[in-house]
MARSEMAR-695809 format. One record per residue: x negated, y negated, z negated of N, C-alpha, C in turn. Coordinates in nm, 4 decimals, decimal comma, m for minus. Layout:
BEGIN
<atom n_xx="X" n_yy="Y" n_zz="Z" ca_xx="X" ca_yy="Y" ca_zz="Z" c_xx="X" c_yy="Y" c_zz="Z"/>
...
END
This chain:
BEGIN
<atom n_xx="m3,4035" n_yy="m8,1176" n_zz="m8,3320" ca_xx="m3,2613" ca_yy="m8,1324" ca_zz="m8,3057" c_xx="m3,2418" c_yy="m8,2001" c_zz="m8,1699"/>
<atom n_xx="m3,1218" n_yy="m8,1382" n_zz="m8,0856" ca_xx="m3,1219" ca_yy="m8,2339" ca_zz="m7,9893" c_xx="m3,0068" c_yy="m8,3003" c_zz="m7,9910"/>
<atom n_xx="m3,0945" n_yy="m8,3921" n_zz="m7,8736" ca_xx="m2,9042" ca_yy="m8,5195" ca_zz="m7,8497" c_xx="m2,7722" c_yy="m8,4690" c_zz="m7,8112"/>
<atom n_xx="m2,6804" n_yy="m8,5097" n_zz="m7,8715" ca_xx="m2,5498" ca_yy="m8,4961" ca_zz="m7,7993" c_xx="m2,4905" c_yy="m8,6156" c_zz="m7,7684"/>
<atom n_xx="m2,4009" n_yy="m8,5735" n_zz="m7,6722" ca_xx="m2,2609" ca_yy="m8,6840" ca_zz="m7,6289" c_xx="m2,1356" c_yy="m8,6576" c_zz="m7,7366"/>
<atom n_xx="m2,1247" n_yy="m8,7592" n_zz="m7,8029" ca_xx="m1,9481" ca_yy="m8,7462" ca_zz="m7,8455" c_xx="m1,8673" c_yy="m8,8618" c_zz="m7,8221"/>
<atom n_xx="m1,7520" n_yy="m8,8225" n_zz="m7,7887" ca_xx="m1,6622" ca_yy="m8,8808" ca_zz="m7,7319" c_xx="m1,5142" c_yy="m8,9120" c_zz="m7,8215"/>
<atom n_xx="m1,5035" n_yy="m9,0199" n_zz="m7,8256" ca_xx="m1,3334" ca_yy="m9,0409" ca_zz="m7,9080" c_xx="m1,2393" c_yy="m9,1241" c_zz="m7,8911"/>
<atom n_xx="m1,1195" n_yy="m9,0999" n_zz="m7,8638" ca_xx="m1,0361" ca_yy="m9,1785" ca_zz="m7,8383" c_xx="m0,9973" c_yy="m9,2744" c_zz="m7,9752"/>
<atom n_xx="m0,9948" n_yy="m9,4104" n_zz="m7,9146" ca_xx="m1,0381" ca_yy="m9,5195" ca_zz="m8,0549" c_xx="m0,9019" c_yy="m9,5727" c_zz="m8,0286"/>
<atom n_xx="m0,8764" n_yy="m9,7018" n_zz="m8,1306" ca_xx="m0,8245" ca_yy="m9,8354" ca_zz="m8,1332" c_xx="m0,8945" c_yy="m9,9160" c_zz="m8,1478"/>
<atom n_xx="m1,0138" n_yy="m9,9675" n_zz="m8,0498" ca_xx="m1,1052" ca_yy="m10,0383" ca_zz="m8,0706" c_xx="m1,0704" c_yy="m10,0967" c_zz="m7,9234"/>
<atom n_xx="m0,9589" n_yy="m10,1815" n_zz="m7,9069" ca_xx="m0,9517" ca_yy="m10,2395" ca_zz="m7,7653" c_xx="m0,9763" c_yy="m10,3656" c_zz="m7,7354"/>
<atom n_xx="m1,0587" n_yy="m10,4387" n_zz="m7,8023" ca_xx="m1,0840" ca_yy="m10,5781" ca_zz="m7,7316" c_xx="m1,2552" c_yy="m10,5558" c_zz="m7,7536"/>
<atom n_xx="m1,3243" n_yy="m10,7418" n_zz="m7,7187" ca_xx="m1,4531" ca_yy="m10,7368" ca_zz="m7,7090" c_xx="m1,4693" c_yy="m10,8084" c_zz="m7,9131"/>
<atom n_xx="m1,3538" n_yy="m10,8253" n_zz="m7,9518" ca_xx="m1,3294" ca_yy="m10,9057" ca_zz="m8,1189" c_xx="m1,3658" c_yy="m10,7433" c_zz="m8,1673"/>
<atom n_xx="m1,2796" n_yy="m10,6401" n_zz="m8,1471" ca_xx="m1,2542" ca_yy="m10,5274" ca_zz="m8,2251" c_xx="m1,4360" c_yy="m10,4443" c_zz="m8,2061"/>
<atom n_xx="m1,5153" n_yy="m10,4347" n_zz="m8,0679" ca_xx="m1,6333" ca_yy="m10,4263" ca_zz="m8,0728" c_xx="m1,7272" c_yy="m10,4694" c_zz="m8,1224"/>
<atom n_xx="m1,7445" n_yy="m10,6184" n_zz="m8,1377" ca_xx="m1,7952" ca_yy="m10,7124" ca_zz="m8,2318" c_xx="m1,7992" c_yy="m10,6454" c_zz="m8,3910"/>
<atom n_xx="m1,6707" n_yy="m10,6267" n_zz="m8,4264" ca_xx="m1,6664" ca_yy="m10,5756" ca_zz="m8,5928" c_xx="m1,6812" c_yy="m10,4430" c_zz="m8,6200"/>
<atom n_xx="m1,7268" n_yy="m10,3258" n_zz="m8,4889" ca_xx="m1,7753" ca_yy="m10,2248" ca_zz="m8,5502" c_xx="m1,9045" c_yy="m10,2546" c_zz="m8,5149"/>
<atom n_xx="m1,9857" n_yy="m10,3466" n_zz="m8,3963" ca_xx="m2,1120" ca_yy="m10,3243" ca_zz="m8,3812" c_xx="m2,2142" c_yy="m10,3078" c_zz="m8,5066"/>
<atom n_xx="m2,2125" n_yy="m10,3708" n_zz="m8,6132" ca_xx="m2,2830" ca_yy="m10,3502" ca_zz="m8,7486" c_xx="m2,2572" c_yy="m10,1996" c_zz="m8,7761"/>
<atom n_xx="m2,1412" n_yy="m10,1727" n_zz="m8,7697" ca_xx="m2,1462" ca_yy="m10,0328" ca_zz="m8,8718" c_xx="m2,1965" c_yy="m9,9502" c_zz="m8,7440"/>
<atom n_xx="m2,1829" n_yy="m9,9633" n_zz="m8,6533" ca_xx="m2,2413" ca_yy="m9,8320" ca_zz="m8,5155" c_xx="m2,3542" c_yy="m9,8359" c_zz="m8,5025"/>
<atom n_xx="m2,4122" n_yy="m10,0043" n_zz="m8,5148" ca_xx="m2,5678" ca_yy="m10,0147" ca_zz="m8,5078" c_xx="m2,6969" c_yy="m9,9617" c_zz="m8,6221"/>
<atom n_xx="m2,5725" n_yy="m9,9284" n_zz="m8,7495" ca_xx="m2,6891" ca_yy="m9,8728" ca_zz="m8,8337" c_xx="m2,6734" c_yy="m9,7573" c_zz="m8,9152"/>
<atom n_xx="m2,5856" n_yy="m9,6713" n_zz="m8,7894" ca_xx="m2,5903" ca_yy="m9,5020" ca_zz="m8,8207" c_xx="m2,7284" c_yy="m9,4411" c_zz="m8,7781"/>
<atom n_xx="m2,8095" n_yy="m9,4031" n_zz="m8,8463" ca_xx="m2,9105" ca_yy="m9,3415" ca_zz="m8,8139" c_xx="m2,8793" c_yy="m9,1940" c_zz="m8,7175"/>
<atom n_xx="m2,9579" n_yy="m9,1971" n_zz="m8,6850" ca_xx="m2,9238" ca_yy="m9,1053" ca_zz="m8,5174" c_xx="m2,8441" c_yy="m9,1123" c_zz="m8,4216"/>
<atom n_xx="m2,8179" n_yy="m9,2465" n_zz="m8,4262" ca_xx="m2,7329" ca_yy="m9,2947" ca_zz="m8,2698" c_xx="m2,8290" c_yy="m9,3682" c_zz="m8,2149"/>
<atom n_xx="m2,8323" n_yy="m9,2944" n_zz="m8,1171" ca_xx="m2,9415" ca_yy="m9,3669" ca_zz="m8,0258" c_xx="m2,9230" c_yy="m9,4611" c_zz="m7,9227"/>
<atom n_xx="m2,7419" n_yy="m9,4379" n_zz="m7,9308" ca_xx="m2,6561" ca_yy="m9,5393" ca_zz="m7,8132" c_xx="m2,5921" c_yy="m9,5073" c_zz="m7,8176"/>
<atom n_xx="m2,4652" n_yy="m9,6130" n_zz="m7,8133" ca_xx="m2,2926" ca_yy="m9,6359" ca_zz="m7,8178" c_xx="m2,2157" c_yy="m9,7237" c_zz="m7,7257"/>
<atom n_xx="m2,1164" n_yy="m9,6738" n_zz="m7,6703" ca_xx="m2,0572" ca_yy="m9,7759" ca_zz="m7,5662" c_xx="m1,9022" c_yy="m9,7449" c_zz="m7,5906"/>
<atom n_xx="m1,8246" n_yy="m9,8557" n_zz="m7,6020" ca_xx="m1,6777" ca_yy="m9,8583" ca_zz="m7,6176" c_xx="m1,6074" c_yy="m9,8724" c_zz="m7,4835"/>
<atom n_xx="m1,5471" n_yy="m9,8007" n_zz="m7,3764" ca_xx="m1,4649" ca_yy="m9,8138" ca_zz="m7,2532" c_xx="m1,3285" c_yy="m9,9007" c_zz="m7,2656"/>
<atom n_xx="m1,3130" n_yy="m10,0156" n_zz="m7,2980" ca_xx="m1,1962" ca_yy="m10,0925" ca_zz="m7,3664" c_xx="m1,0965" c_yy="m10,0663" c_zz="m7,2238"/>
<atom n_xx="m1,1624" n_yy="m10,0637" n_zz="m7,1350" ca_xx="m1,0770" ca_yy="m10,0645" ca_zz="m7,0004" c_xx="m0,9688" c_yy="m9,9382" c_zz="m6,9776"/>
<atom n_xx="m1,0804" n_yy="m9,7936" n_zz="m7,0583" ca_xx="m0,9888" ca_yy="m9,6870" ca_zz="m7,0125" c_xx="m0,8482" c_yy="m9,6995" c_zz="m7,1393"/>
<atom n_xx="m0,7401" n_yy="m9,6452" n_zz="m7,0895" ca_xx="m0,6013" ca_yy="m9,6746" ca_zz="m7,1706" c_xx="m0,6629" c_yy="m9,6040" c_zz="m7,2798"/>
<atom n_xx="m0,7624" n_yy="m9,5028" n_zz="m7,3166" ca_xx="m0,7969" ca_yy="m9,4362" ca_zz="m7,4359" c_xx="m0,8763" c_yy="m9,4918" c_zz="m7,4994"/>
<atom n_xx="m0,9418" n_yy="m9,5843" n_zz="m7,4663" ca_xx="m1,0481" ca_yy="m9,6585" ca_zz="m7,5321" c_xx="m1,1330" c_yy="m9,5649" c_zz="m7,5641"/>
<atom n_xx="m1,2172" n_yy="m9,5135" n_zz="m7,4902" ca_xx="m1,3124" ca_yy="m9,4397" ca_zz="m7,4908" c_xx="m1,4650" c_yy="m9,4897" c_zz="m7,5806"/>
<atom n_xx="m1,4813" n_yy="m9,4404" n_zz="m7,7077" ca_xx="m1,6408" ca_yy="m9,4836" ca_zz="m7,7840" c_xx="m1,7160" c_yy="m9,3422" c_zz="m7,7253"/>
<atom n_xx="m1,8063" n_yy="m9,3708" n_zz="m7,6570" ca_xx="m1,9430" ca_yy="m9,2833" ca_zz="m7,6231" c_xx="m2,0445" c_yy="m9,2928" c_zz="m7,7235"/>
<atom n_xx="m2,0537" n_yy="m9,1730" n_zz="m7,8004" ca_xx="m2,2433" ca_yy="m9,2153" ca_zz="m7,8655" c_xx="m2,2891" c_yy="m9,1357" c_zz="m7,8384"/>
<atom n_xx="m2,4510" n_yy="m9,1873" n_zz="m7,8256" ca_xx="m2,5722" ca_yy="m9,0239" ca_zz="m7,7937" c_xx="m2,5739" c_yy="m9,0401" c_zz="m7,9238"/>
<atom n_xx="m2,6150" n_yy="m8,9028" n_zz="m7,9819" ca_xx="m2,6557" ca_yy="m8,8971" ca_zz="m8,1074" c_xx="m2,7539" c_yy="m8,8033" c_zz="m8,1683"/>
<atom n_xx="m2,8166" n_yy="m8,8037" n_zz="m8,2630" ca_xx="m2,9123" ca_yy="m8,6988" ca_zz="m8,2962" c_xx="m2,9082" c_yy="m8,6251" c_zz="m8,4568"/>
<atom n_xx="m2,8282" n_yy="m8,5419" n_zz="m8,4779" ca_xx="m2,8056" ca_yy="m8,5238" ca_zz="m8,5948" c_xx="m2,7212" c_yy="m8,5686" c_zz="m8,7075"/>
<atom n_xx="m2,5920" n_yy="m8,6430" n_zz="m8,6063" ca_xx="m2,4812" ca_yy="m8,7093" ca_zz="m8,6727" c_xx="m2,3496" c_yy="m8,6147" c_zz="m8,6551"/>
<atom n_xx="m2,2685" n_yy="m8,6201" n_zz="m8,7351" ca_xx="m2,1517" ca_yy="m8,5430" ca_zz="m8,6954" c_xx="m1,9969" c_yy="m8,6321" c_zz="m8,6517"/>
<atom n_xx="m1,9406" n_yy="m8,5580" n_zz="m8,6013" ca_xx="m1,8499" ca_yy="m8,6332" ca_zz="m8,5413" c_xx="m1,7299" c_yy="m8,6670" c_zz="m8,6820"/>
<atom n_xx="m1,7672" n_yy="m8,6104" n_zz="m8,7610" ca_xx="m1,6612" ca_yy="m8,6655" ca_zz="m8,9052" c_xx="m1,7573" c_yy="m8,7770" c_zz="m8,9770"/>
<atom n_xx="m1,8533" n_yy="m8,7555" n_zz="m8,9959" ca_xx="m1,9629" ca_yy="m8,8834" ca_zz="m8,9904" c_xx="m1,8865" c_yy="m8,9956" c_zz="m8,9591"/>
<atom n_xx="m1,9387" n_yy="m8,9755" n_zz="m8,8112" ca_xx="m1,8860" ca_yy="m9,0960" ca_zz="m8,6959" c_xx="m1,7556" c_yy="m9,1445" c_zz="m8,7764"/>
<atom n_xx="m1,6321" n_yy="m9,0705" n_zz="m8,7781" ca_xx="m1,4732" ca_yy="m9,0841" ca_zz="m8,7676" c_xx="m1,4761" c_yy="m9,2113" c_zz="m8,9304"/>
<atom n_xx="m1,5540" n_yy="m9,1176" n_zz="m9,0484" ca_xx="m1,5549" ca_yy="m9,1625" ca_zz="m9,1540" c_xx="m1,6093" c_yy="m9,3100" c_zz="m9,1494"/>
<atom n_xx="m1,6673" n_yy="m9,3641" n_zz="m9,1219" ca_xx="m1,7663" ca_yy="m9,4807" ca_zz="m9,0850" c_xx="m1,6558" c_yy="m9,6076" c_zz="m9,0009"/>
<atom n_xx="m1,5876" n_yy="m9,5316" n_zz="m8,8855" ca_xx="m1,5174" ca_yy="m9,6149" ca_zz="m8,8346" c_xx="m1,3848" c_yy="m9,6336" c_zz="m8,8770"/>
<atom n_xx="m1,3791" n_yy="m9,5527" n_zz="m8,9333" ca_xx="m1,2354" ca_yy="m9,5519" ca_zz="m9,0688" c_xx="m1,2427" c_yy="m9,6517" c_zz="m9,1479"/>
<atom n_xx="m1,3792" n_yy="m9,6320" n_zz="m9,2139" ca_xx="m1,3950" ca_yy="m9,7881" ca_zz="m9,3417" c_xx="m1,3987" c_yy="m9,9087" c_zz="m9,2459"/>
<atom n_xx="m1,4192" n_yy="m9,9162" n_zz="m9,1137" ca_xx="m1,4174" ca_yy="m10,0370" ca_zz="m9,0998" c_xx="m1,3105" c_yy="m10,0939" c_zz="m9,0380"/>
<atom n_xx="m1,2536" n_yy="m9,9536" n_zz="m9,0221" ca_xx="m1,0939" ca_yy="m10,0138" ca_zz="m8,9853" c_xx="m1,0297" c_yy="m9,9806" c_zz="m8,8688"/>
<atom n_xx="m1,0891" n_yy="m9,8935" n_zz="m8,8200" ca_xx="m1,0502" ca_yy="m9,8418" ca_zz="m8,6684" c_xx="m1,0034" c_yy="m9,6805" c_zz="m8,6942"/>
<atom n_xx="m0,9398" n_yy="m9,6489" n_zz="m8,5880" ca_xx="m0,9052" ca_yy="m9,4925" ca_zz="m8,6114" c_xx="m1,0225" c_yy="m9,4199" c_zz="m8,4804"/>
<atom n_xx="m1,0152" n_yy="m9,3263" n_zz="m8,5194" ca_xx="m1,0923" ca_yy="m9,2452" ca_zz="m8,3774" c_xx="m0,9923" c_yy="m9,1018" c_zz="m8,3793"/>
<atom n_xx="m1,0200" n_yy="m9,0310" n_zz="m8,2548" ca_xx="m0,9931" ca_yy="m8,8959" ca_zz="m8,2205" c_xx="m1,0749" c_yy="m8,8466" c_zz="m8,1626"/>
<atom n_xx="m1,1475" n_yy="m8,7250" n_zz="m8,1706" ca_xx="m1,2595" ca_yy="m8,6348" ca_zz="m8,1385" c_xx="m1,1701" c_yy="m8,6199" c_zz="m7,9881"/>
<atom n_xx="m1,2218" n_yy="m8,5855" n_zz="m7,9012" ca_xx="m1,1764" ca_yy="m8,5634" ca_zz="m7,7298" c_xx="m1,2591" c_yy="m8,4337" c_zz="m7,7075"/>
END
C-alpha cells in the first residue's frame, strides 16, 4: 500500500485544541505524520498515511470533539 496526503479543514485552532487530539492522532495506526496549520483561516490537519481512510480519520476526530472536512 502506498502513502497518501489527506487534507481537512478542522476546528482545531489553538496549540490547547492540538494538545487534545495529539493522543487520538498519535495512535491511528498508519499515520505516519500529522501536522495542524492553526495559522491558515482553515485550519488545515495534514496526515501521511498508509492505509487509513479519510472517514476513519473524520470518525476519530469526531469522538474527540473536533469537526473535520475532507478538502
Amino acid at each position: 500500500m502506498e502513502k497518501q496526503e489527506l487534507k481537512f479543514k478542522t476546528n482545531i485552532n489553538c496549540g490547547g485544541c492540538v494538545a487534545s487530539v495529539k493522543p487520538h492522532l498519535d495512535n491511528i495506526a498508519g499515520v505516519s505524520e500529522w501536522n495542524v496549520d492553526t495559522i491558515n483561516p482553515d485550519k488545515i490537519l495534514t496526515l501521511k498515511t498508509e492505509g487509513v481512510t479519510s472517514e476513519q480519520i473524520i470518525e476519530i476526530i469526531r469522538k474527540a470533539g473536533f469537526k473535520l472536512e475532507k478538502r
